[in-house]
PyMOL Python script that loads the backbone (N, CA, C, O; Angstrom):
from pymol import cmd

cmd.read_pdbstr("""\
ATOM      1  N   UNK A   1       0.853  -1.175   0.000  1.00  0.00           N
ATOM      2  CA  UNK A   1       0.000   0.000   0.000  1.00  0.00           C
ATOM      3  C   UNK A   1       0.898   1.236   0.000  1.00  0.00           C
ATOM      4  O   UNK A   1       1.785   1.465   0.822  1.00  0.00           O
ATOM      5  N   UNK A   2       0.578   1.928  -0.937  1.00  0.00           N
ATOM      6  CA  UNK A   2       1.652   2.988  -0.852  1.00  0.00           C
ATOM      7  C   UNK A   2       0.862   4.376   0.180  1.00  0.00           C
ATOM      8  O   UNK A   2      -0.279   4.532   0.614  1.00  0.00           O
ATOM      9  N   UNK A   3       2.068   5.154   0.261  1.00  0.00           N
ATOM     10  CA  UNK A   3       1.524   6.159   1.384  1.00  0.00           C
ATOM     11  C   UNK A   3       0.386   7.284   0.962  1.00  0.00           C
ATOM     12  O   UNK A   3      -0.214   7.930   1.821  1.00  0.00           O
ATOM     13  N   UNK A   4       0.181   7.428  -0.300  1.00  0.00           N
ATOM     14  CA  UNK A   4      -1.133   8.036  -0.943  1.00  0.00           C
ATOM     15  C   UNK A   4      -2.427   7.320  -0.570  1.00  0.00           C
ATOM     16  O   UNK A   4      -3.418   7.849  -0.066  1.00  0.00           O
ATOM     17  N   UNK A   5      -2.242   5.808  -0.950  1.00  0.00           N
ATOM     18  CA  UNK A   5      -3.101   4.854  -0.379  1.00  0.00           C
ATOM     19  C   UNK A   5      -3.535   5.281   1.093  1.00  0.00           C
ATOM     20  O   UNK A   5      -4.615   5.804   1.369  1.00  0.00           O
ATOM     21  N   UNK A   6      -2.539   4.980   1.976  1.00  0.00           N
ATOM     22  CA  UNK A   6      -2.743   5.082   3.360  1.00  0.00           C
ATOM     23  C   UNK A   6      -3.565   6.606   4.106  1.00  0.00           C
ATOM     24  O   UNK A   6      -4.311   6.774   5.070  1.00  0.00           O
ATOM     25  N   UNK A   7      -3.066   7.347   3.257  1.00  0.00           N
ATOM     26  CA  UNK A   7      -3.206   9.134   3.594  1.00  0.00           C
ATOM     27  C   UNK A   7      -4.615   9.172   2.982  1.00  0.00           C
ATOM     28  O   UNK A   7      -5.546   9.464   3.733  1.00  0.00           O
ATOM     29  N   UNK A   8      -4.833   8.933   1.824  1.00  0.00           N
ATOM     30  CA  UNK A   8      -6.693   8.865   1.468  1.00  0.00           C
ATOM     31  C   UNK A   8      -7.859   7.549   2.173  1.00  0.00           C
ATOM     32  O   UNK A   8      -9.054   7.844   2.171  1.00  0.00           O
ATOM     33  N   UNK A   9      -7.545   6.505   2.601  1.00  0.00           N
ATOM     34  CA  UNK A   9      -7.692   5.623   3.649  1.00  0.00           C
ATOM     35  C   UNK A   9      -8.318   6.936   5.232  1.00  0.00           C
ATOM     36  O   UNK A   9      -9.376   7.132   5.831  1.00  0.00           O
ATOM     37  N   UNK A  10      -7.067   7.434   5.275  1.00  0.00           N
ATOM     38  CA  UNK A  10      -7.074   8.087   6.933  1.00  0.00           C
ATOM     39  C   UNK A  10      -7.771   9.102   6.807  1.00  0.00           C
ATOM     40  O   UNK A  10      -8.265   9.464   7.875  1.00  0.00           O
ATOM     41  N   UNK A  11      -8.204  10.180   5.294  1.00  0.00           N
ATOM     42  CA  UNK A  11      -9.136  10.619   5.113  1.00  0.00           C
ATOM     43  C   UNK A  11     -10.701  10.440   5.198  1.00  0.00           C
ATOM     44  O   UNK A  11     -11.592  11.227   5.518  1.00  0.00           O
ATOM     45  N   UNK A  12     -10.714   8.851   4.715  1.00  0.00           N
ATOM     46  CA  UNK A  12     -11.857   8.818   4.143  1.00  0.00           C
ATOM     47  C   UNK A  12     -12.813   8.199   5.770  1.00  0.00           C
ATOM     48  O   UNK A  12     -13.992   8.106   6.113  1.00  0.00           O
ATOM     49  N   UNK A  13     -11.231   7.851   6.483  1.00  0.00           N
ATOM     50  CA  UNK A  13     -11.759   7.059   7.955  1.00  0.00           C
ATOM     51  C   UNK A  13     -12.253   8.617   8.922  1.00  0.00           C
ATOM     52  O   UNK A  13     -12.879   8.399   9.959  1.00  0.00           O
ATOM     53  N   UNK A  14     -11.965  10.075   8.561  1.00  0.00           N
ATOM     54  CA  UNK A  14     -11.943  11.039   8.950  1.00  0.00           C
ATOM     55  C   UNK A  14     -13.369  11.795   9.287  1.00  0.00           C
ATOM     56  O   UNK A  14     -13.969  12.280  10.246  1.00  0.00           O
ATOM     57  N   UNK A  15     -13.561  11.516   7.470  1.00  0.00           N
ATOM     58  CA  UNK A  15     -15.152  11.768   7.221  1.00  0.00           C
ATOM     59  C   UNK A  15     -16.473  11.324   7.955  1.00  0.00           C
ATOM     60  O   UNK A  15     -17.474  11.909   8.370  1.00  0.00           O
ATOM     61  N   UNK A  16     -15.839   9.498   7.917  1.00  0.00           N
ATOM     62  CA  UNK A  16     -16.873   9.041   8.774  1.00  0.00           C
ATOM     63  C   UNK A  16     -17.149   9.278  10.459  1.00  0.00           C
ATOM     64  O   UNK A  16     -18.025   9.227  11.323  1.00  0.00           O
ATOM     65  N   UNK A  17     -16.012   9.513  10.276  1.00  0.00           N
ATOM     66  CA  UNK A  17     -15.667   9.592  12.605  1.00  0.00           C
ATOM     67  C   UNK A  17     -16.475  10.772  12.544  1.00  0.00           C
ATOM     68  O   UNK A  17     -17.385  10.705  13.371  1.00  0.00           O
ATOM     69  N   UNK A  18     -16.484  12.287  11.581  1.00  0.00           N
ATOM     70  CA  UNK A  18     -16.894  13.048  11.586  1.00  0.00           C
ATOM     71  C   UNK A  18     -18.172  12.919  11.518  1.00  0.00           C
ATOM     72  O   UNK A  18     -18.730  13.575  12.398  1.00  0.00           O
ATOM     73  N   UNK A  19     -19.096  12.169  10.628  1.00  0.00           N
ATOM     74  CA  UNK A  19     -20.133  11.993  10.516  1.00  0.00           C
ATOM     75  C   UNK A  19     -20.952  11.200  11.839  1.00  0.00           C
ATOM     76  O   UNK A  19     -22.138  11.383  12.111  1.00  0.00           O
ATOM     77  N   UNK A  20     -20.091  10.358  12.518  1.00  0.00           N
ATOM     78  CA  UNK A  20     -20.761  10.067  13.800  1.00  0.00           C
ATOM     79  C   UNK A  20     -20.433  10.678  14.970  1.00  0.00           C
ATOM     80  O   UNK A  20     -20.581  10.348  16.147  1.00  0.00           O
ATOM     81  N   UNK A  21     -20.158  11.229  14.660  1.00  0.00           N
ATOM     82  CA  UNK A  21     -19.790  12.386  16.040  1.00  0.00           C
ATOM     83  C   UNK A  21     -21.364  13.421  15.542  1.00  0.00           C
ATOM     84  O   UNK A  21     -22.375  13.697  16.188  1.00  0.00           O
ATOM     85  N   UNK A  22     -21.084  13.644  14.622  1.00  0.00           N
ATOM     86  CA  UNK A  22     -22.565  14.897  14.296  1.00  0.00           C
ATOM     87  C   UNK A  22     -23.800  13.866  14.996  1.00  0.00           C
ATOM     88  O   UNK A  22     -24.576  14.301  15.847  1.00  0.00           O
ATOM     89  N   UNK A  23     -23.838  12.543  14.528  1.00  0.00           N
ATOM     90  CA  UNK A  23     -25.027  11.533  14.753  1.00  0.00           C
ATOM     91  C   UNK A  23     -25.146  12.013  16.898  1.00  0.00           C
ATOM     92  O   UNK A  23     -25.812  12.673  17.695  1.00  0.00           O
ATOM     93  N   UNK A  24     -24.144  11.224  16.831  1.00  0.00           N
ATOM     94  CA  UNK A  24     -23.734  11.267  18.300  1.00  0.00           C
ATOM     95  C   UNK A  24     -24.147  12.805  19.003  1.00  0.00           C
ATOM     96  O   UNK A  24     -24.622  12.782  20.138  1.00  0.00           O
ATOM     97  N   UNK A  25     -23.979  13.986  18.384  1.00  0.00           N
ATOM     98  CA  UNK A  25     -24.494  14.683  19.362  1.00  0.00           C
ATOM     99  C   UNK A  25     -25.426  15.147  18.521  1.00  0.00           C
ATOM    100  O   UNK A  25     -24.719  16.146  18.655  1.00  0.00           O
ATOM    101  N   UNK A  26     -26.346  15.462  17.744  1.00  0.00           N
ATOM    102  CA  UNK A  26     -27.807  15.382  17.634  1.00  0.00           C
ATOM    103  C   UNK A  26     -28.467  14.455  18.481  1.00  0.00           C
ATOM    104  O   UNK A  26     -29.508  14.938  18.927  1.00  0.00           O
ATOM    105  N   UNK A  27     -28.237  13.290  18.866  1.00  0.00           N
ATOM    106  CA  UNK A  27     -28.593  12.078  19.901  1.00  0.00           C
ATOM    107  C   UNK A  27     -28.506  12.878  21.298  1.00  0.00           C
ATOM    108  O   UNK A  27     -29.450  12.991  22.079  1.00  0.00           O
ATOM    109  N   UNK A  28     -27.414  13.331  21.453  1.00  0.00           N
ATOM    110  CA  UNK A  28     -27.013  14.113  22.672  1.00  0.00           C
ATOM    111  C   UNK A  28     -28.326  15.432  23.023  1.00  0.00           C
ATOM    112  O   UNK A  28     -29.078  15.427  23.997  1.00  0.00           O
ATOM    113  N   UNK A  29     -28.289  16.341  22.056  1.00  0.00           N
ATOM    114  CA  UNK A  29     -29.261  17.805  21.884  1.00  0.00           C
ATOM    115  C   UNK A  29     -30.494  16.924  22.106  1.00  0.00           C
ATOM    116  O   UNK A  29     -31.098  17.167  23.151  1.00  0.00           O
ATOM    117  N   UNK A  30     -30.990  15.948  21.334  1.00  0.00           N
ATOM    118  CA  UNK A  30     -32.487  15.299  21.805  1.00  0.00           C
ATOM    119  C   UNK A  30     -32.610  14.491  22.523  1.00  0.00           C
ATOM    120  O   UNK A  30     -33.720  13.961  22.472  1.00  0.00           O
ATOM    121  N   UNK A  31     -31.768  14.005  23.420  1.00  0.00           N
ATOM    122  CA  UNK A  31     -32.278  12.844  24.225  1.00  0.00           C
ATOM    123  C   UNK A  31     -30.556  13.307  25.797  1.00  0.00           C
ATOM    124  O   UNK A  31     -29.657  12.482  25.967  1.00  0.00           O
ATOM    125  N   UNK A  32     -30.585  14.295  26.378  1.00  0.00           N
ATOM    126  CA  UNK A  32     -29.580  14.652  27.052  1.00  0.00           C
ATOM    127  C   UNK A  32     -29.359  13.472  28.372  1.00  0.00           C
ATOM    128  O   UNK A  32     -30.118  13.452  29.341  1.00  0.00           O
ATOM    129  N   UNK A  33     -28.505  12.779  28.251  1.00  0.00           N
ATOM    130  CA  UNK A  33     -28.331  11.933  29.854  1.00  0.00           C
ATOM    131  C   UNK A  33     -27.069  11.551  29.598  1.00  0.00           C
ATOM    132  O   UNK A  33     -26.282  11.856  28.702  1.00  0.00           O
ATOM    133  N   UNK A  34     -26.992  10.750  30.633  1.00  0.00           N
ATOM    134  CA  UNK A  34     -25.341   9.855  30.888  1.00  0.00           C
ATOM    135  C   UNK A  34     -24.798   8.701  30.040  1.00  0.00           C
ATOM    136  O   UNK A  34     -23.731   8.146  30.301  1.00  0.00           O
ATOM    137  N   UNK A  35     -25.757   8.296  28.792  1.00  0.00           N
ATOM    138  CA  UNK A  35     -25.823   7.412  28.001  1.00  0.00           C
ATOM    139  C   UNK A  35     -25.335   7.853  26.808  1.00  0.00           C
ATOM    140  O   UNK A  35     -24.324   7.371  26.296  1.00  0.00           O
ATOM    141  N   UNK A  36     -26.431   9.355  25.987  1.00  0.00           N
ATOM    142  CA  UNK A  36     -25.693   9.896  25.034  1.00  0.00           C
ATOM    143  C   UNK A  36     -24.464  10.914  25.200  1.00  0.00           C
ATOM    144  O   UNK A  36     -23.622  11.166  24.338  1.00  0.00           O
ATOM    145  N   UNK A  37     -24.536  11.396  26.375  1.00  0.00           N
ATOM    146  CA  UNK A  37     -23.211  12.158  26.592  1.00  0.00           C
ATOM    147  C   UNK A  37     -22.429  11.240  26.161  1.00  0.00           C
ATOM    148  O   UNK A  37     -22.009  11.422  25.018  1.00  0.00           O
ATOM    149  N   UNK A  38     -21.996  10.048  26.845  1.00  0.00           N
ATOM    150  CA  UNK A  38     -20.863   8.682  26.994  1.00  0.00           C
ATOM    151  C   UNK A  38     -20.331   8.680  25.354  1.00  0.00           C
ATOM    152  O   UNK A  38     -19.255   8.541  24.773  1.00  0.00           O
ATOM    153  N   UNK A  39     -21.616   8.896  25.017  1.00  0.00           N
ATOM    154  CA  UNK A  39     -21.417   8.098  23.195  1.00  0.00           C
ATOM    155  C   UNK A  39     -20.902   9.149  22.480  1.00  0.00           C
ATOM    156  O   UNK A  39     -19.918   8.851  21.804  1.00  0.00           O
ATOM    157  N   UNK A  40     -21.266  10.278  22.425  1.00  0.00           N
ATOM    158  CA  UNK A  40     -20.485  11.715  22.002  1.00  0.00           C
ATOM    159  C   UNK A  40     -19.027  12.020  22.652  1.00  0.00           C
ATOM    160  O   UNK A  40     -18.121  12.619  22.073  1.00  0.00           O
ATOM    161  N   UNK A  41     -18.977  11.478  23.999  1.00  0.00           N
ATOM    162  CA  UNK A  41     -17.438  11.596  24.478  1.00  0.00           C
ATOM    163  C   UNK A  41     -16.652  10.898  23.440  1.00  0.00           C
ATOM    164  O   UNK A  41     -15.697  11.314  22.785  1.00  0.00           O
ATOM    165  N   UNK A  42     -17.415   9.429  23.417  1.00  0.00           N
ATOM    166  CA  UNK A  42     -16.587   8.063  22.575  1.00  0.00           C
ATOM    167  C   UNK A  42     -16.729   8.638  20.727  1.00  0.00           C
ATOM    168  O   UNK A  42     -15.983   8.248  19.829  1.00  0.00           O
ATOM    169  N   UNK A  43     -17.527   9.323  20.614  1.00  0.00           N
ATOM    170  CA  UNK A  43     -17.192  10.080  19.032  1.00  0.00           C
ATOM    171  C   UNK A  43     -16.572  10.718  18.851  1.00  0.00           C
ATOM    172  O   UNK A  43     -16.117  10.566  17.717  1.00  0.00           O
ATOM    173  N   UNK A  44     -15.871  12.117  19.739  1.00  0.00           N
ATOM    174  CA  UNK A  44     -15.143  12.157  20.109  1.00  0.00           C
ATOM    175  C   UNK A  44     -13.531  12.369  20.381  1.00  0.00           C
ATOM    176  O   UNK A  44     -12.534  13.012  20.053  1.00  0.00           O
ATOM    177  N   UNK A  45     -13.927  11.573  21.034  1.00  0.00           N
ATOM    178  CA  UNK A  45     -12.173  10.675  21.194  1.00  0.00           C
ATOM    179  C   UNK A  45     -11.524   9.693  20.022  1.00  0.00           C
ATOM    180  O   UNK A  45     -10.377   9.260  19.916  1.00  0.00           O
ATOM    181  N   UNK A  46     -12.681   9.509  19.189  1.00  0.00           N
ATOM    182  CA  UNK A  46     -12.334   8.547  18.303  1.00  0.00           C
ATOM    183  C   UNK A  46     -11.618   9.425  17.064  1.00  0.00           C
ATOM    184  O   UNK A  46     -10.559   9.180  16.486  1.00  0.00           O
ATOM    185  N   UNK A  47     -12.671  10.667  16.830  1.00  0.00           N
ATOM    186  CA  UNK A  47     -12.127  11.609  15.772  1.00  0.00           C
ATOM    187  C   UNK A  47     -10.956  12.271  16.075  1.00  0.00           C
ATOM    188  O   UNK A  47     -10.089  12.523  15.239  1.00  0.00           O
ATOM    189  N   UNK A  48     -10.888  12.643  17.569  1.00  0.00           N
ATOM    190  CA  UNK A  48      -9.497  12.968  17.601  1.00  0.00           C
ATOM    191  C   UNK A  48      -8.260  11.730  17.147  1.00  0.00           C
ATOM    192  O   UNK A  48      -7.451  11.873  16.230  1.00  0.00           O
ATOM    193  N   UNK A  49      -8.334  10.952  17.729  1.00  0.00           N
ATOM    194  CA  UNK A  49      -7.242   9.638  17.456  1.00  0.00           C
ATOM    195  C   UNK A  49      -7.261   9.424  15.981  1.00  0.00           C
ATOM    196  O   UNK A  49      -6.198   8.932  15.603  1.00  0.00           O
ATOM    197  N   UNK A  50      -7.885   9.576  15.283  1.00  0.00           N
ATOM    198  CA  UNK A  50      -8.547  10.021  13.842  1.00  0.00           C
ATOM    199  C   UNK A  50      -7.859  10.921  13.008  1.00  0.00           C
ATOM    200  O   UNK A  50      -7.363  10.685  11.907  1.00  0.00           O
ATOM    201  N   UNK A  51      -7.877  11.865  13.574  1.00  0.00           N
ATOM    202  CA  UNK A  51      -7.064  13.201  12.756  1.00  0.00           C
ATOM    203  C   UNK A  51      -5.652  13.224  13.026  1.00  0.00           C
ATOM    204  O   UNK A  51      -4.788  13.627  12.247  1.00  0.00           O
ATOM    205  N   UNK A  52      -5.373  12.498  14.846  1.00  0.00           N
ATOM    206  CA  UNK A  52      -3.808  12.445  14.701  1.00  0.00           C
ATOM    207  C   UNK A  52      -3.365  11.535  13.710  1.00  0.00           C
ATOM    208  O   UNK A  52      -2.535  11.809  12.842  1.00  0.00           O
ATOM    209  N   UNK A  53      -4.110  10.109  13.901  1.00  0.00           N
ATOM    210  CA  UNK A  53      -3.616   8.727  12.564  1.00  0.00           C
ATOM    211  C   UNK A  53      -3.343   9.614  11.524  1.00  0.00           C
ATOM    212  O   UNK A  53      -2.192   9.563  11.090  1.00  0.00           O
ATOM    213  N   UNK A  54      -4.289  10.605  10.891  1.00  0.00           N
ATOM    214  CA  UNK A  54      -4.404  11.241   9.943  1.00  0.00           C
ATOM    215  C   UNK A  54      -2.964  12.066   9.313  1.00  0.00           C
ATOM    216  O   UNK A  54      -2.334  11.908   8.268  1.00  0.00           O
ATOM    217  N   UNK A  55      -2.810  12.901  10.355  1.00  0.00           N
ATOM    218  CA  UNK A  55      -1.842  14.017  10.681  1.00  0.00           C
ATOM    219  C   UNK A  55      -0.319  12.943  10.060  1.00  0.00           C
ATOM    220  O   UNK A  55       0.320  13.019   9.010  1.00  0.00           O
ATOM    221  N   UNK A  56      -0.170  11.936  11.353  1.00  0.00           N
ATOM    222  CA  UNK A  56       0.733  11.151  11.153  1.00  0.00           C
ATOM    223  C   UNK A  56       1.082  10.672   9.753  1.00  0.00           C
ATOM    224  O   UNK A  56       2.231  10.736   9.318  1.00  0.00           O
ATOM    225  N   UNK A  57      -0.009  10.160   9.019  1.00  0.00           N
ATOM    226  CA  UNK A  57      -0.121   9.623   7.651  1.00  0.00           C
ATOM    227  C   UNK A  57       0.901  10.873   6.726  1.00  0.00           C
ATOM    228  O   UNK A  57       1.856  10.714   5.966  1.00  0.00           O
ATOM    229  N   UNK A  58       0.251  12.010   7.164  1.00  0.00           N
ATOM    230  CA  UNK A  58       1.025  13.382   5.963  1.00  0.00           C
ATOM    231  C   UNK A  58       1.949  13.066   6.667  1.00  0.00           C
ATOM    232  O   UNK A  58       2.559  12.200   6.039  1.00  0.00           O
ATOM    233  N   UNK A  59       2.474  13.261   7.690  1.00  0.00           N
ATOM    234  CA  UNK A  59       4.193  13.610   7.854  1.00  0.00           C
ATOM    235  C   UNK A  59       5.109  12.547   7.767  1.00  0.00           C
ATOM    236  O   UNK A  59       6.285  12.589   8.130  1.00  0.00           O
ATOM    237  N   UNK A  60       4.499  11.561   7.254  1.00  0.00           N
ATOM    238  CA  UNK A  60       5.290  10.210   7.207  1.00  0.00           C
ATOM    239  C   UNK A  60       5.485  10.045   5.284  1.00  0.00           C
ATOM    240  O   UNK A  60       6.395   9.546   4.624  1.00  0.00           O
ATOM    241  N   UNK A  61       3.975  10.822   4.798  1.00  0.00           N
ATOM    242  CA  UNK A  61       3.917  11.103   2.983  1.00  0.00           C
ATOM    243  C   UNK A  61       5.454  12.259   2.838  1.00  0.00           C
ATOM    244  O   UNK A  61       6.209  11.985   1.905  1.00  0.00           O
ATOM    245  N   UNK A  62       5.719  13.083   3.453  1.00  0.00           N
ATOM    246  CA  UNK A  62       6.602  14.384   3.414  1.00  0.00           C
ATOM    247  C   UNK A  62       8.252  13.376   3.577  1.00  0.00           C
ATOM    248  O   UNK A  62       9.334  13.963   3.599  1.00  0.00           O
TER     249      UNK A  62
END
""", "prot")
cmd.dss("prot")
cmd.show_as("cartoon", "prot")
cmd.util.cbc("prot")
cmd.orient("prot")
């Protein structure tokens, strides 16, 4: 897999984390407790770990 491969991969894994994080807190705004908070923390944390994989991917392409 070359590192273009990998870097549009960590993009495309970017989009989606992004897209459930939006899910995750619309869930949060309509239904507020200790359940959807949890799940918006865990969306999250995931997009962050997400954008660093991401980050990492370019400076490893450079």
């Amino acid at each position: 897999m070359t590192t273009i491969d990998r870097t549009s991969q960590a993009y495309a894994a970017i989009e989606s984390l992004e897209r459930q994080q939006a899910r995750a807190r619309r869930a949060a705004e309509q239904d507020p407790g200790p359940e959807t908070a949890a799940a918006l923390a865990r969306a999250e944390e995931e997009l962050r770990a997400g954008l660093l994989a991401c980050d990492r991917a370019e400076h490893t392409a450079t």
